[in-house]
N, C-alpha and C positions, 0 to 999 in steps of 0.2 A: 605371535599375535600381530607383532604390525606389516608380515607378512599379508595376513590376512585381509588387515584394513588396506592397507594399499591396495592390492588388489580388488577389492569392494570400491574404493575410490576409482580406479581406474574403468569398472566395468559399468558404475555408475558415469561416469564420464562420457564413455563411448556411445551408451544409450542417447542422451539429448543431444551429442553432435548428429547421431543419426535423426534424430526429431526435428534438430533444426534444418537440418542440409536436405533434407526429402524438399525442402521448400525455396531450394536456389538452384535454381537450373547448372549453372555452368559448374564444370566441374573443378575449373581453376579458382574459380570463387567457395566453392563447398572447403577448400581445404584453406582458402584466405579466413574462411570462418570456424574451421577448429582451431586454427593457432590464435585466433582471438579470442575466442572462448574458451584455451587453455590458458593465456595470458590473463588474461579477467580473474582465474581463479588459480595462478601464481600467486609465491609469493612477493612479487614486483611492487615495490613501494607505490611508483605510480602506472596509473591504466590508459593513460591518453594513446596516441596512434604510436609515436614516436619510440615511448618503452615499450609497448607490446611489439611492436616489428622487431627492436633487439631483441627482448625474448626469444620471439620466433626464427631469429638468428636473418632477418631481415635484413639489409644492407640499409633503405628507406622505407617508410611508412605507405607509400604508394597506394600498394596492394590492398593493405588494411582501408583506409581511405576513401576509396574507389567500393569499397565493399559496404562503408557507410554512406556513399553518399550518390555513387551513380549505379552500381549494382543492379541487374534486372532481381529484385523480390521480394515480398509483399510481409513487411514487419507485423500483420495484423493477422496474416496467418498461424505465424510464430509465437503469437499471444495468444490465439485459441488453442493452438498444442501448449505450449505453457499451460493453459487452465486443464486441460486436460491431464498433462504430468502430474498436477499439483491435485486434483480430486484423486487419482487412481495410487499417488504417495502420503498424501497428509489426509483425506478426505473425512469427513465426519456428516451424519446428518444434522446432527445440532453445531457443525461448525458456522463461524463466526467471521463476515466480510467485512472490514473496515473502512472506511475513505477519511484520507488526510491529503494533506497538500506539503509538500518541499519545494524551499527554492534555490536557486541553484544561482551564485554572483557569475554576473558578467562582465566586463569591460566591452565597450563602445554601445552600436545604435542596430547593426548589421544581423546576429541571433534571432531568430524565429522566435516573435514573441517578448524579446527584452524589451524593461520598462521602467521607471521609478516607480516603484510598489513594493507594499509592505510583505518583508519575506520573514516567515519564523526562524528559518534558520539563522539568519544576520539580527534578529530581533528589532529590525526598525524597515524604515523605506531605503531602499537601495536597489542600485540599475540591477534587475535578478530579472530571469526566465523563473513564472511558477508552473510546475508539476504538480497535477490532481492524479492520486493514485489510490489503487482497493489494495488491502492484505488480506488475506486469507490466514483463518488461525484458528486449529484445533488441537486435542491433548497431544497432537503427533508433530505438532509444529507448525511453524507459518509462514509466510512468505509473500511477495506481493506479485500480482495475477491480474492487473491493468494500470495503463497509465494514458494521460491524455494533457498535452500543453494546453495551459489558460493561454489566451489571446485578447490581451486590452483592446477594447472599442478602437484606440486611436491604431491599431494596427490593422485590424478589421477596413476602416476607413482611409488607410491608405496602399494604395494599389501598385506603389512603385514599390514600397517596402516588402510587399506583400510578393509580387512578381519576384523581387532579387531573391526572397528568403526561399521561393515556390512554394506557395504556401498554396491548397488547393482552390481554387474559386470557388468552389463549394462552402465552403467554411466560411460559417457566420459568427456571428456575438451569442457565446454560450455561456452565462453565468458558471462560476465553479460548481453549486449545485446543481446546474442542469447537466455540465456533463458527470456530474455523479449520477445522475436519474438514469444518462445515456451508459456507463457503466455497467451498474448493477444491471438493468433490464438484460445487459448482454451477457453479464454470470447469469442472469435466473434463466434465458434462452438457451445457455448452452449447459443447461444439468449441473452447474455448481453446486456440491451438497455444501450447501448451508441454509440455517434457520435464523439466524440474528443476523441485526445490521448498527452498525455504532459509528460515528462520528460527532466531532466537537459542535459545537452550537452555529456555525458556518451552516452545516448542513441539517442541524436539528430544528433548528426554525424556520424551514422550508417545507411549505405545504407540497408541494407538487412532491417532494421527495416522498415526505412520510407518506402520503395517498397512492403512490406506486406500490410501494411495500406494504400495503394495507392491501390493495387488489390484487398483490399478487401471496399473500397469505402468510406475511414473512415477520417477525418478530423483529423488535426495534429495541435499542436503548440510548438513544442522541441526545446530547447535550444541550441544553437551552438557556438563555441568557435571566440574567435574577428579576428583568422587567417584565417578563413576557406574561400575557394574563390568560386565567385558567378559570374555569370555574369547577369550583371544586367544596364539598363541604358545606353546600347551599349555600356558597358566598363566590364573588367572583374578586381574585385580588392577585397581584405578582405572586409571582412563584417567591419570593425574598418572602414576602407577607406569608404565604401561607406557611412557608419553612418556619416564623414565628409561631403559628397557631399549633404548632406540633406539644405533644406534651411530652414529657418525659420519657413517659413505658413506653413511645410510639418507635424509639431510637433504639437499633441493637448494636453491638460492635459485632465487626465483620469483617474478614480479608476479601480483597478480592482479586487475589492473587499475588504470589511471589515475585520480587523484584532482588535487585542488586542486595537489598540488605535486609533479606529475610521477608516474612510474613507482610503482605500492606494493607493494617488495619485499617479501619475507620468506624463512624457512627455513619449506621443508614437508618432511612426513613422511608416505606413506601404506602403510597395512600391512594387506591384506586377510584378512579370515577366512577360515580353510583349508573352510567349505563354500559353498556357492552361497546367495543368501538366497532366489531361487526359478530354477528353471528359465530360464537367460540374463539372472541379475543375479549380481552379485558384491556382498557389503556390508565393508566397510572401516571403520575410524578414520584419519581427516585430523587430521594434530598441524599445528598453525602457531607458529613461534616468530620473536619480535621480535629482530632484528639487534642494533641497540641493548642492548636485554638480554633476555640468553636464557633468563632464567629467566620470563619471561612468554609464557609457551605455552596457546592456544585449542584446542579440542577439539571433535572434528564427527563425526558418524555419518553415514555415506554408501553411496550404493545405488545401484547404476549398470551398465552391460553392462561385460563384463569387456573389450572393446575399448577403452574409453575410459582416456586417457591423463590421467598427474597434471595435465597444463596445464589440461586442461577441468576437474577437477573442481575445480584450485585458482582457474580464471576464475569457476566457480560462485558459490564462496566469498565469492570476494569481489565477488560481485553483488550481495550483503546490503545494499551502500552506495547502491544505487538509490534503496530505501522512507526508508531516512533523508532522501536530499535530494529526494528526492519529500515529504516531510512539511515539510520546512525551504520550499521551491520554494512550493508550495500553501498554506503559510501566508504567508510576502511578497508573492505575486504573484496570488492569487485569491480571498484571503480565508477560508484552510478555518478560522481556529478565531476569525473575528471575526462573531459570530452572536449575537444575542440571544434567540435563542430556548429554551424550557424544554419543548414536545412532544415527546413520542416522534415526531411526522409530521415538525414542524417540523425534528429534529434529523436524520434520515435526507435528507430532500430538501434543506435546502442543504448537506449534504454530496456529495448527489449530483451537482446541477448545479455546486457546485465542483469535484468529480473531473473534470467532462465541462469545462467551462472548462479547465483544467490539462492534459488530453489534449489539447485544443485546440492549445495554445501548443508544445506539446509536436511534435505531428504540424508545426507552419508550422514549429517547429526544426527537423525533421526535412529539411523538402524544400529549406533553404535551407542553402548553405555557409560564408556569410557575411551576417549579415544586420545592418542599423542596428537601434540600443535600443528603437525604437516599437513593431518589428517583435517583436523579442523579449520585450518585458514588456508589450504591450498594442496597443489600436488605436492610433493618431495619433487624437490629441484632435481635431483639427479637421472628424473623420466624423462627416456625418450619417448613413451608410447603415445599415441593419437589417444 
């Protein structure tokens, strides 16, 4: 049997170095980048340039290096084959795109995009590069399938920082929701099977977002803050308020979905607007309250055919939890935030080839029901195969 899986790992393997290498010309560089993308999904503690060149039995990082950051070839191609891998392995039509944001600490001034800003990860303000990125997640699994660096105004406005980082001239001041809007428009362009879209209240109390995904027919369930006003119920009052006006019979208990420690209940609540939000959508507020204690209640704007039933929208919800352990996953097991690099190129493509690494691992979980640790966090050390 782990004959088997081995083999399934390795043939899986060979597929995305061919996916990606169709897309770098030289052929000394195509082989610089299987040994990094074998390295990535070693099991090598850490993933910067330095351990993956020993991996790859490297003498120096050079190679690797040079392939992050001066290499002739185009990391945006390799994300559209990524989305492509990821519909034709995980694919679903009611699958489910997510946007969240990671930040990644830096030291110095020098990194594309470093800044003193509030980073989730560190939980406060701290000099960190933020990453706005989409998951992808259906019953077959999930993965994340773009990414895009925030760029502080004050970096935007300076043109030396901006030249040394090569940062393109082109690139303006993008709110994090706008390059979410710029994102998803580029799943729904390129055939992504999905029907939902969920993010934290960053992106949920963004009109331009929600009216994208409204025009282009797609079903929502975002997060929104307890101030935000609604009119709802012939009255217009916070979402906090109306979560008051709820009556009892209005709250069901509900999973909405499997975590670390079993079933994740909760009380929900959903209560639609008495008009259509277009022609065969219905838009609603989803109240979610903790068992535990119920004065801790979450709030969600949602958009959806009026056929659909609370279960979906509350499984939606709590799909949210994909991007986080998508972000936790991709940073243990394929190195997303261990990178030395300070390019704007540099900073795009090993995020790339670590998304496409991480889908990887992801698709060999997929096809297996049971599989040993080699199998699941990396090759077996003892392969020499490509």
């Amino acid at each position: 049997m782990d004959d088997l899986l081995a083999d399934d790992w390795h043939n899986e393997f060979d597929a995305i170095c061919e996916r990606v290498c169709k897309y770098i010309p030289r052929l000394e560089m195509r082989d610089h980048a299987k040994s990094f993308l074998r390295g990535l999904v070693s099991g090598a503690q850490r993933k910067n340039s330095w351990h993956l060149a020993e991996s790859a039995g490297y003498s120096r990082p050079d190679s690797l290096q040079r392939l992050l950051a001066q290499a002739s070839w185009d990391s945006d191609k390799v994300r559209d084959e990524l989305q492509v891998y990821i519909a034709e392995k995980l694919g679903e039509t009611n699958g489910v795109v997510i946007v969240d944001e990671t930040g990644f600490l830096k030291k110095g001034v020098k990194s594309a995009g470093v800044n003193r800003q509030y980073s989730g990860t560190a939980g406060r303000v701290e000099n960190s590069q933020i990453g706005v990125f989409l998951a992808y997640s259906s019953s077959r699994g999930s993965a994340l399938i773009d990414r895009e660096l925030y760029l502080p105004q004050v970096w935007i406005d300076d043109q030396d920082r901006r030249k040394e980082a090569k940062i393109p001239e082109s690139k303006e001041f993008l709110t994090k929701p706008q390059l979410a809007v710029s994102m998803f428009r580029h799943a729904i362009n390129g055939n992504m099977p999905f029907f939902w879209a969920v993010g934290d209240e960053v992106y949920g109390r963004d009109d331009q977002l929600r009216q994208m995904l409204e025009d282009e027919g797609k079903g929502y369930v975002l997060a929104v803050p307890c101030n935000e006003h609604y009119y709802l119920n012939d009255q217009i009052g916070t979402t906090r308020e109306h979560a008051e006006q709820l009556a009892d019979d209005q709250w069901q208990r509900l999973s909405c979905g499997s975590g670390t420690k079993g079933e994740r209940y909760y009380d929900w609540a959903l209560v639609a607007f008495q008009n259509l939000a277009k022609s065969g959508f219905q838009k609603a507020l989803l109240f979610r309250r903790s068992i535990e204690k119920p004065d801790e209640i979450a709030y969600y704007i949602c958009h959806y055919t009026p056929s659909t039933k609370i279960e979906e929208v509350v499984r939606v919800a709590g799909s949210r939890w994909a991007i986080e352990s998508a972000f936790e996953q991709a940073k243990q097991q394929v190195g997303l935030d261990q990178y030395e690099v300070r390019l704007w190129t540099g900073w795009y493509r090993h995020m790339t080839l670590c998304m496409f690494s991480y889908a990887f691992l992801e698709v060999v979980r997929s096809k297996q029901v049971s599989k040993p640790k080699s199998v699941v966090e990396g090759m077996p050390q003892d392969s020499k195969k490509n």
